[in-house]
Every structure is written in structure tokens, then in C-alpha cells.
N, C-alpha and C positions, 0 to 999 in steps of 0.2 A: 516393396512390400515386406521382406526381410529385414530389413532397419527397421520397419513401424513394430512388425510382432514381435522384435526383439526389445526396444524399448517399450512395448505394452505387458512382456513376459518381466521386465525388471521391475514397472512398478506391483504386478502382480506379486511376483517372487516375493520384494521386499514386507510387501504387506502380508504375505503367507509365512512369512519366517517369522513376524512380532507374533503374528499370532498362533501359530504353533509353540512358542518358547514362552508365552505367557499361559499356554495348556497346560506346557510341561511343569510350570511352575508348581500351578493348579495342582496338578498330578503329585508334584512332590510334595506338595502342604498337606494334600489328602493323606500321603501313605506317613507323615510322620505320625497325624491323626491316629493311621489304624496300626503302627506299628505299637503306639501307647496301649493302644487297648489290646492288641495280641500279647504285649510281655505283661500287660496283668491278669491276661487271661493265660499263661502260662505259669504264672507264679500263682494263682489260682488252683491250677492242678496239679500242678509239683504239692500244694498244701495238701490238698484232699487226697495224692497218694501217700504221702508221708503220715496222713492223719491214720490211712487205711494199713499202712505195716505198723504203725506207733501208735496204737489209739490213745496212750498214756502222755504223750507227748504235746506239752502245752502250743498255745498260738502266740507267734512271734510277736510282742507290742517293743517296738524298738524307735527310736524318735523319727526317722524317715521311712520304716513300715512296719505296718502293723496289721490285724485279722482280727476278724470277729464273728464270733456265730450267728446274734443277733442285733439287730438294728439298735437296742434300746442299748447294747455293751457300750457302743460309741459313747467316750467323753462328749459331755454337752457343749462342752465348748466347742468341740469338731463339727458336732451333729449338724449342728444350728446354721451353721453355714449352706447343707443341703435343703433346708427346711423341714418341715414336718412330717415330709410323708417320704415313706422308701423312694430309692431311688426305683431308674427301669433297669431289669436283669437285662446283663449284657452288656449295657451300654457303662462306660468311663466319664464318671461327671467329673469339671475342672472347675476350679474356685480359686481364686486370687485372696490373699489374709493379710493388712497387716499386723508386722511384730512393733514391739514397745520402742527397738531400736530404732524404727522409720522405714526397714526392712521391709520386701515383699517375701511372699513365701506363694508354691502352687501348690495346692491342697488334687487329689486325684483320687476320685473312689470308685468303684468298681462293686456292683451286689450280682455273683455269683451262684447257679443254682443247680447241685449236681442232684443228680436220680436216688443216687445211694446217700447223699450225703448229707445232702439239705444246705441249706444256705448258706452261704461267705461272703461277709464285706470287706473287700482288702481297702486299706488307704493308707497311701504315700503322699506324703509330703517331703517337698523340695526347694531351695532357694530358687529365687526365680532369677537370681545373676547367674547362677551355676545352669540354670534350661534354658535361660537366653544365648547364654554362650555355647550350648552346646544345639540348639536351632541354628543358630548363626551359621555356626561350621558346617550342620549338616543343610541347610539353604544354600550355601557357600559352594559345595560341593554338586547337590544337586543343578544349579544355575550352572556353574562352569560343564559337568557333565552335560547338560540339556543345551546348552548354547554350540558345544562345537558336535554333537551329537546332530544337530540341527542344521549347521552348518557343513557339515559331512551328508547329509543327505540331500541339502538342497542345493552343493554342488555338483554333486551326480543329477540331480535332475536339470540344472542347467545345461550341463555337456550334454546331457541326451535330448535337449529341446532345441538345442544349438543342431545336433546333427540330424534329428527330423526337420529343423529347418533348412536345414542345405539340401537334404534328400528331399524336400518340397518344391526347393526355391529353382533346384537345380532344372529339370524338365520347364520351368519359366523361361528362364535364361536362355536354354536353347531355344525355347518360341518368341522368343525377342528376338534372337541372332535371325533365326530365319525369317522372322518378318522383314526384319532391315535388311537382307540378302533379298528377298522378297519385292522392296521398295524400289533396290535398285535395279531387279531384272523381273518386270511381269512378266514375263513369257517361260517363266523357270515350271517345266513340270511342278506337278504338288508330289514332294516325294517327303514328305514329314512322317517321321515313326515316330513319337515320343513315347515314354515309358505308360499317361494318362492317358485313357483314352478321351473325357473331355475334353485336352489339350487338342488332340489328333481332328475332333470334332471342329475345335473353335480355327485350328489351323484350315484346315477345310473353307470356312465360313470367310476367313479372310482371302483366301487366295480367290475364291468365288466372286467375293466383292471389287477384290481389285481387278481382278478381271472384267466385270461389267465397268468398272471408272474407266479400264483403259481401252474399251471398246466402243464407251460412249466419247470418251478424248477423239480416240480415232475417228469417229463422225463428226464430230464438230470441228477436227482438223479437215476433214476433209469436206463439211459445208460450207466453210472457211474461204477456202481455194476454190470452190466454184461461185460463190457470191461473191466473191473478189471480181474476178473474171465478168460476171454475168452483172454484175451492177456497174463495173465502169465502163463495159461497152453500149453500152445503151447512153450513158450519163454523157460518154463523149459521142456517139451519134448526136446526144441532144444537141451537147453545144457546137460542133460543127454546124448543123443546124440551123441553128437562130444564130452565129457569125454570119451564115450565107444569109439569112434572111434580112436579117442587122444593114448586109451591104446594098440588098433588094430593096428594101422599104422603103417609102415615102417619111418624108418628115413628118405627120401626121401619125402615122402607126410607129415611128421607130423609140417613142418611149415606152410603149408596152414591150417592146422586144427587148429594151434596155434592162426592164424588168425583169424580163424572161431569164437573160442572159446570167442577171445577180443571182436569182435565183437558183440555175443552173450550178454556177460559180458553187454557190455556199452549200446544195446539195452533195455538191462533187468533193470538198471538203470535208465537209460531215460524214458520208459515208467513209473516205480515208480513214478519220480518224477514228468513227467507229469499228473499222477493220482491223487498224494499229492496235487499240483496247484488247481489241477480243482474241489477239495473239499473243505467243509467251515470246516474242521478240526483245530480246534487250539492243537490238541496235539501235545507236543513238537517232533522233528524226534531224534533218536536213533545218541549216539554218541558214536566213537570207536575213537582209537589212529591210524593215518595214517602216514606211509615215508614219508615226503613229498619230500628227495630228489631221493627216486625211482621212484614216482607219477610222478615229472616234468621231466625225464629222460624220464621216458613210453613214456608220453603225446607228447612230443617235437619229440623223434625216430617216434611214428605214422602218425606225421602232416609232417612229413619235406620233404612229396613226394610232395607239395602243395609251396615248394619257386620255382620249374618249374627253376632248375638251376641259380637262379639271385644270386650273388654275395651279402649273407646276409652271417650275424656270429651272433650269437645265443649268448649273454651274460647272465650266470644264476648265479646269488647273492641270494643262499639260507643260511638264519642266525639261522635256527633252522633245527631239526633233526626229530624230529616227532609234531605232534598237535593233539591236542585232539576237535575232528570235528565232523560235520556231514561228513562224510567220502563221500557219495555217491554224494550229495549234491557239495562237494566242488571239487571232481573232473571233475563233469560235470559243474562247471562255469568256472574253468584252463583252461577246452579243449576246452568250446566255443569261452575263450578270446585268446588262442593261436591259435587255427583254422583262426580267424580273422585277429590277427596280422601277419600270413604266408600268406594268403590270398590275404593281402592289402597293403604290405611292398615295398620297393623300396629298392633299391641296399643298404646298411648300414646295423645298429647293430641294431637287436631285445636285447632289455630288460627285463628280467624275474629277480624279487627282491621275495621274501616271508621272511616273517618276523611271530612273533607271532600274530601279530596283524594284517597284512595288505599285499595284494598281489596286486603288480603293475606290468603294463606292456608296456613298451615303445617301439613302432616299428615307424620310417620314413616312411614320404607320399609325394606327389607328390604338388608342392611348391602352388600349384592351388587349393587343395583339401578342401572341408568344410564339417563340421559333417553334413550338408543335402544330401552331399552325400553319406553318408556311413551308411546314416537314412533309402534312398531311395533303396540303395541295399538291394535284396531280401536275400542271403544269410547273409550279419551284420545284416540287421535288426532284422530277426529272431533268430539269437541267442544273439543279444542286448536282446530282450524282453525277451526269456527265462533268461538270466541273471538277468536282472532286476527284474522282478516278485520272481525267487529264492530269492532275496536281499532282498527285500522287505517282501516276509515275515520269512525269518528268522533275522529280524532287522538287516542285515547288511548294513554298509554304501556304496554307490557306484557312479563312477564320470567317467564323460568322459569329456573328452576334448586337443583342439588341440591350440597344443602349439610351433611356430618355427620349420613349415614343421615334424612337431611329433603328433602322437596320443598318449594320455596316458591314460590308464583306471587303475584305484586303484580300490579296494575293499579290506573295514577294517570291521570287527569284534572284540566283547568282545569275551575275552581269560580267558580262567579260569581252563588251563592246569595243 
């Protein structure tokens, strides 16, 4: 936050500095303005005291000033340049002339009106190389004044928005540290004093918070552990179970127990692996050597009551013989993605490829279809997301996508068989 308001304060600053020094400028063109009119409003009244000790005492007409009592005194050749009519008392009219040489000249008049005296028109005239040069200097001078004048005050203002910013940023800082102290130890009393008392407020609200995460943690660690518990005892009464029954039964009943049994089996997996998911366990899961071309025979015989008669053909390209896998793991991501491609298939060839590395599966959709829709069903979704989460943390790679009225989902793994 401290870097942003600092580079939001520089281009501020910058932009407060051009235009305060094009003010200043302003300011100084105004005061050369009225300092013109103050020195002939002072050579004005130096006249009219002079005139009041000397009343004998003629009015200067000299080639660059001169006075006059009335309007009409003015040579015509001056006059005409004003026009017609008086000028306005008080005010300093300027007029550009030029001379025969090609020369400028600035003509300056001035009509003057005292109580005792009555009226005065001073006018001066001047080369205008001699007042441009002498603007120049005095612009020259005002800029350089106005520029570090400028730059002197809006260094002072920098270091002092510099050190309101530290004096802001700083009670931040500490509410950082202590959150991150915080993160690492929920159980830490709330002992925060900061200088703000909003701070004091928002530290509050956090520790409050983490508090309920780490209480809600702690129930779901610990419904965790007794669904753990409480789902495989039952799962293995079942299959004890129907083994004994398996060994009891007639040949007549003993494929529906055979049934029973797979089912058993893949429940007892599933909840594993659902259990594995739902823990912050990074221990690695148990790997054995799997069929994989009895694996995809099973898998495909169980789903195929699920093509509902449609004119599919099951293409299976297995290029290895066995893998060395999470076994349990890798059959329940097969059966979710082949569940789904019998599920979601149109009249054509399902593709089933396994390789050492990488298991794809390509099934035909309907020419209209988009992975929103197949995001949106409740049955892909659910076992999308079971797939994915598996993938994900056993660093496998995994992809879906639709390609020329086809779905294809891959899923690669490192192989180290």
C-alpha cells in the first residue's frame, strides 16, 4: 500500500509542481503588468508635486517622456494610435509603432486624475529591443526564482508525506507481523495494542475468524476419524459376509453374491479414497503391480448395462501388461471415466488406449454438445471432480476436452515400473 501511495503521490506531485510554476509564471507577467502602471502612476505624482511647489515650472516633453494637461496637447501623430476617445483614468494603455527604420517602438500612456490638479497624460515611449530585453531578464529571473522556490517547497512536502506515510504504514506492518504470527499459532491469546484503534478492531475480527476455521478444522478432523472408523467396520463386516455366503451358496445364487462381493470391493475403495481426499495427509499411497488388461475387461463388462442398447463398439488399445500403480486409486479414476463415456456416448466407437504413461478415452457426442454441459450434469460432474482432485494430488496430469463431435479425457502419469 506504501509503494502504491507513493507512486500515486509522485505523479500527483509532478503534476502539482507544473502547475503551480506555470501560476507562478502567471503571477510574474501580472506584477511586471502592474509594476508598469505603478511607476507611472508614481511619475505621475512626483509631476503633480512638482507642479504644486513650481507652478512656473513647465511639463517635461523629452523623446521617451513626456506630459500633458490635455488630451487634445498630444501630437496627432501619438494620439491616433489611442484613438479618438480618452483613454480610462488609471489604467496604462500599450501600443506597438512602427519607425521608418523597420524598428518597433512601445508607445505607454497613462491619463491621470488628481482632485487638486486635474488631469495628466504621461506617455513614454521605448524601443521595444531595449523592453524585450529587459522582460527577458526580468522573466529570466522570475522563472529561475519560481522554479527552485517551487522546488523547495515541494520537497518539504515530499519528506513530510514520506513520514506520514511511515507513521500510517507503520501500525500496518505490525498487523501483518501479527497476523502471520497468528497463522502460525491459532491458539496465541489476542493481545494486539496497536496505535489505531480500527486496526485493534480488524485484529479482533481476525483472530475471531481464525478461531472458528480452526474449530471448524477440528471437527472435521475429528469426523474424519470416526467415519474412518465407523464406515470400514461395517464395510468389512459386509465383505466377511458375503465371502461366507460366497462359500455357502449354491451355484444358482452365487452370481448375485459375486455381485455383491464387486460391489463391496469398489464401495470399500471408494470410501478409502474418499477418506485419503479429505485429509491433509501428504503420505505417499501404497503401490502394487495391477492387470491392467483384466482391470479394463472388468471395468467395461460392469458399465456396459449403461450404452441402453445404442449401437456403440468398445475399441480397447492396451500397449502394456501390467503397471506398477496406486492400484486402488487408478481403478476408480478408469471406472469414473468409462462410466461417463457409456453414459454420454452417441451411436460410434468408445476409445480406450493405456499405455505406461498415459490413459485416454475417446467417446462421440452429440454435434451441439459443450463441456458446460457435461460440467453441468450432476452425474460427469461428480465423478469429473472426483477424478480431478485424485489427479491432482497424486501429481497426475489430466485434460478434457471436445474435439470434432468427440470428447477426450487423457490422464498421464510418471512411470517408474
Amino acid at each position: 500500500m506504501a509503494e502504491q501511495v507513493r507512486w500515486q503521490l509522485l505523479w500527483l506531485g509532478t503534476g502539482l509542481f507544473f502547475v503551480c510554476l506555470l501560476i507562478l509564471l502567471v503571477f510574474a507577467w501580472r506584477s511586471a503588468v502592474l509594476n508598469t502602471n505603478s511607476l507611472m502612476q508614481l511619475d505621475a505624482q512626483s509631476l503633480i508635486r512638482q507642479a504644486a511647489e513650481h507652478p512656473d515650472l513647465p511639463l517635461p516633453h523629452g523623446e521617451t517622456f513626456s506630459a500633458y494637461r490635455q488630451w487634445e496637447e498630444i501630437p496627432e501623430s501619438l494620439r491616433s494610435h489611442f484613438g479618438s476617445l480618452p483613454v480610462i483614468s488609471g489604467k496604462v494603455m500599450e501600443v506597438s509603432i512602427a519607425n521608418a527604420d523597420g524598428t518597433m517602438d512601445y508607445l505607454y500612456l497613462l491619463h491621470h486624475i488628481d482632485a487638486n490638479y486635474g488631469e495628466l497624460f504621461l506617455l513614454s515611449r521605448h524601443r521595444a529591443a531595449e523592453i524585450e530585453t529587459v522582460s527577458l531578464a526580468f522573466f529570466n529571473t522570475a522563472l529561475n526564482q519560481a522554479f527552485w522556490l517551487t522546488v523547495i517547497i515541494f520537497i518539504s512536502l515530499f519528506f513530510m508525506v514520506g513520514w506520514l506515510i511511515r507513521r500510517t504504514t507503520a501500525p500496518l506492518a505490525l498487523l501483518s507481523q501479527w497476523a502471520s504470527n497468528l497463522g502460525k499459532n491459532p491458539d496465541q491469546p489476542l493481545s494486539a495494542n496497536f496505535p489505531i484503534e480500527e486496526l485493534n478492531q480488524l485484529a479482533a475480527q481476525l483472530h475471531e475468524g481464525v478461531g472458528r476455521i480452526q474449530a471448524f478444522n477440528q471437527r472435521e478432523q475429528q469426523f474424519l476419524k470416526h467415519a474412518s472408523h465407523e464406515l470400514r467396520t461395517p464395510l468389512a463386516i459386509i465383505q466377511a459376509s458375503l465371502d461366507t455366503l460366497n462359500l455357502q451358496s449354491s451355484e444358482a445364487s452365487r452370481p448375485a453374491v459375486q455381485r455383491a462381493l464387486k460391489a463391496s470391493a469398489n464401495m470399500r475403495r471408494l470410501s478409502a479414497a474418499l477418506l485419503w481426499l479429505a485429509r491433509e495427509c501428504e503420505r505417499p499411497v501404497d503401490k502394487s503391480y495391477i492387470a491392467v488388461h483384466d482391470l479394463c475387461e472388468q471395468i467395461i463388462n460392469d458399465h456396459r448395462y449403461l450404452l441402453n442398447n445404442r449401437q456403440i463398439d468398445i475399441c480397447s488399445d492396451i500397449s502394456v501388461d501390467t503397471l506398477y500403480i496406486e492400484s486402488d486409486l487408478f481403478s476408480i479414476v478408469i471406472a469414473n471415466l468409462v462410466r461417463n463415456a457409456f453414459m454420454y456416448s452417441v451411436n460410434g466407437v468408445i476409445e480406450l488406449d493405456v499405455s505406461t504413461h498415459a490413459l485416454r478415452i475417446t467417446n462421440p457426442i452429440q454435434a451441439e454438445a459443450s463441456s458446460e454441459k457435461y460440467n453441468d450434469s450432476p452425474g460427469f460432474g461428480l465423478g469429473l471432480q472426483l477424478v480431478k482432485r485424485i489427479c491432482a494430488k497424486l501429481d497426475w496430469q489430466f485434460s478434457f476436452n471436445i474435439e470434432k463431435n468427440s470428447v477426450i479425457v487423457a490422464v498421464t502419469w510418471r512411470y517408474a515400473g
